[in-house]
N, C-alpha and C positions, 0 to 999 in steps of 0.2 A: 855572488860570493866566489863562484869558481874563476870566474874570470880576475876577481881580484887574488885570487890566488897564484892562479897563470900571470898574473901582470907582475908581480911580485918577482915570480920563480924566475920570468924574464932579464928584469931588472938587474937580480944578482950576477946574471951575464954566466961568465965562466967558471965563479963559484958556486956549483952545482950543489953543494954540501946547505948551504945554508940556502940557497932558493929550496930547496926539496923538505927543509923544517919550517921554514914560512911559510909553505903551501899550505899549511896543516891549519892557519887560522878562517879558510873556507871551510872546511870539512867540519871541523869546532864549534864553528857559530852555526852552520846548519842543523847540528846534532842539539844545541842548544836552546836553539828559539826554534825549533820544530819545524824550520824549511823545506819545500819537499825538492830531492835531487833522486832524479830516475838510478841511479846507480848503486844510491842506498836503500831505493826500499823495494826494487827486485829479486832481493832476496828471499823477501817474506813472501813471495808468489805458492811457496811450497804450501803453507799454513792459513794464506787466505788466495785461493785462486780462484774464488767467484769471479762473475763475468763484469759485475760494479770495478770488481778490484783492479783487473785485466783495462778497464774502460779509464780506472784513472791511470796507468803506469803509462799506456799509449799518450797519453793527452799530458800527462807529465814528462814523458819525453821529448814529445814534438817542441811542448814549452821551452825544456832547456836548450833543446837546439837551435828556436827561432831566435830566442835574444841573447842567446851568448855569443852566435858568431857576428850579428850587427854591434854587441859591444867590442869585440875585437877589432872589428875595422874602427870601431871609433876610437880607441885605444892606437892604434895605427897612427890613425889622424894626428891624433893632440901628443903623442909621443912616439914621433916617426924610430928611434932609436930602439925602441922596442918592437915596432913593426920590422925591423930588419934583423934580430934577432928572431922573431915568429919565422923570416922566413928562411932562416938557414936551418932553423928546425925542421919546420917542416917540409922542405926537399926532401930529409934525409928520410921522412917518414912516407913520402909517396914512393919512394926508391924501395919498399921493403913491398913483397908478395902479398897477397889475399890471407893465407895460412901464417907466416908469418902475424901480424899483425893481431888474426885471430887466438893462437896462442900469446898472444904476450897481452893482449885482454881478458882473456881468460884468466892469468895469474893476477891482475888489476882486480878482476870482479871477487876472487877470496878472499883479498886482501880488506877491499871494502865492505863486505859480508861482515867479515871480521872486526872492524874497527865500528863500524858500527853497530854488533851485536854487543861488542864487550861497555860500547857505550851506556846500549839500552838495556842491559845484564847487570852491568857491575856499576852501574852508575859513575863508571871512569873514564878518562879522554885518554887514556895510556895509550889503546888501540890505537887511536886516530895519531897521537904522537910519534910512533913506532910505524904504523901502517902505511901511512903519506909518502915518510921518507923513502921508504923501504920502495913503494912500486915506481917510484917518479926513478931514483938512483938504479933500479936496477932494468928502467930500459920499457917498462911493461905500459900498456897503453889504456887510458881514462878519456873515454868518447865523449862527456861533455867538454872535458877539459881541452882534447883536441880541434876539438870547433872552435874554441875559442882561439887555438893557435892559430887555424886556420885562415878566421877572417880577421888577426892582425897581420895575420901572411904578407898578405893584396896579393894571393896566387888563386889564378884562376885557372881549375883544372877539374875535368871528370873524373880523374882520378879520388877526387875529393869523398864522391861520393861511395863509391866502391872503400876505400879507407873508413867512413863512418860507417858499413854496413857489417864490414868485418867486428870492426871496436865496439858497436853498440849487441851484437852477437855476442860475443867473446866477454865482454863484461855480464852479459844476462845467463850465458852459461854458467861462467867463472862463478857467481854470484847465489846460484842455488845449488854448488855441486854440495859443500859443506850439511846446508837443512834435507837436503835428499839423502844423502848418507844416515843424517842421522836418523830418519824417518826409516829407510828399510833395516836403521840397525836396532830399532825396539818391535819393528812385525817381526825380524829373524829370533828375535829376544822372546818373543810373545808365544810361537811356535814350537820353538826349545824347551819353555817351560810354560807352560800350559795351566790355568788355573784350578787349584784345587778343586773338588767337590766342595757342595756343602755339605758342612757334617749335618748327623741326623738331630734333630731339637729332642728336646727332653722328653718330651710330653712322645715323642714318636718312638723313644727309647720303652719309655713305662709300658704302651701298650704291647712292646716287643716280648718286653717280661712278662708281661701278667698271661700272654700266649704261653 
């Protein structure tokens, strides 16, 4: 789904505006039919970080990475005209720093945090509608969806790897800063006010009197 998302955003070419709201029907259908994508449910690591849970987000990553970038090349293949847009993208994206890269996945990982809590919250795709647009338009990087740029590329470069190691960080970052916050912000809450006593029961009242 993500790759047809990326194929899509491709496609619109230099209309940036309307590739970056069609990207939004991967993201949609994932949230829908219960798809599992490493970048939406890294966030919930705060709330279940058993070692099960840790055992599927690796193995559900490695997945999205193995067959999204052999769908890009095939995408290459059967639609060289979009292989040649993957690869003027992605020059411009090997061309950017280790830290660069990681901040601007980091902003990726809130956003998707986001679009997908208000999913599985509010029962709304608003996030996912507002969410897409918002990190693709403003620059910020989604590591699955970059593997897929990658190998419609046909760029073959170590740089590649070093690029995924940053994005896949920086969205896993990005991704739990939100449920962390909110987690030290009900122990600071909890500290602050402190739970009453129990009152004393009736019957521990009556023998108080009758002393």
């Amino acid at each position: 789904m993500i790759s047809i998302g990326g194929g899509v955003f491709l496609a619109c070419g230099d209309n940036r505006y309307w590739g970056a709201i069609l990207f939004s029907v991967a993201l949609l259908t994932i949230c829908y039919l219960g798809l599992y994508l490493y970048t939406g449910k890294i966030g919930y690591l705060v709330e279940d970080h058993t070692k099960k849970n840790l055992a599927t987000l690796g193995v559900g990553l490695l997945g999205n990475l193995a067959v999204t970038f052999p769908v890009g090349m095939l995408v290459r293949r059967a639609i060289p005209n979009l292989g040649q847009r993957a690869q003027e993208i992605c020059q411009l994206k090997l061309e950017q720093s280790f830290g660069s890269t990681l901040v601007r996945a980091i902003f990726c990982g809130v956003l998707m945090y986001i679009a997908v809590e208000i999913f599985r919250s509010k029962k709304s795709p608003i996030g996912v509608l507002f969410g897409i647009p918002v990190f693709i338009l403003a620059g910020f990087e989604h590591s699955i969806a970059d593997i897929f740029y990658f190998g419609a590329s046909g760029i073959a470069s170590g740089k590649i790897a070093s690029f995924e190691v940053a994005a896949v960080l920086g969205n896993s970052i990005g991704s739990v800063i939100l449920p962390l916050l909110a987690v030290l912000g009900a122990l600071g809450a909890k500290k602050k006010d402190p739970a009453p006593k129990n009152p004393e029961t009736p019957a521990e009242e009556g023998k108080q009197n009758e002393g």
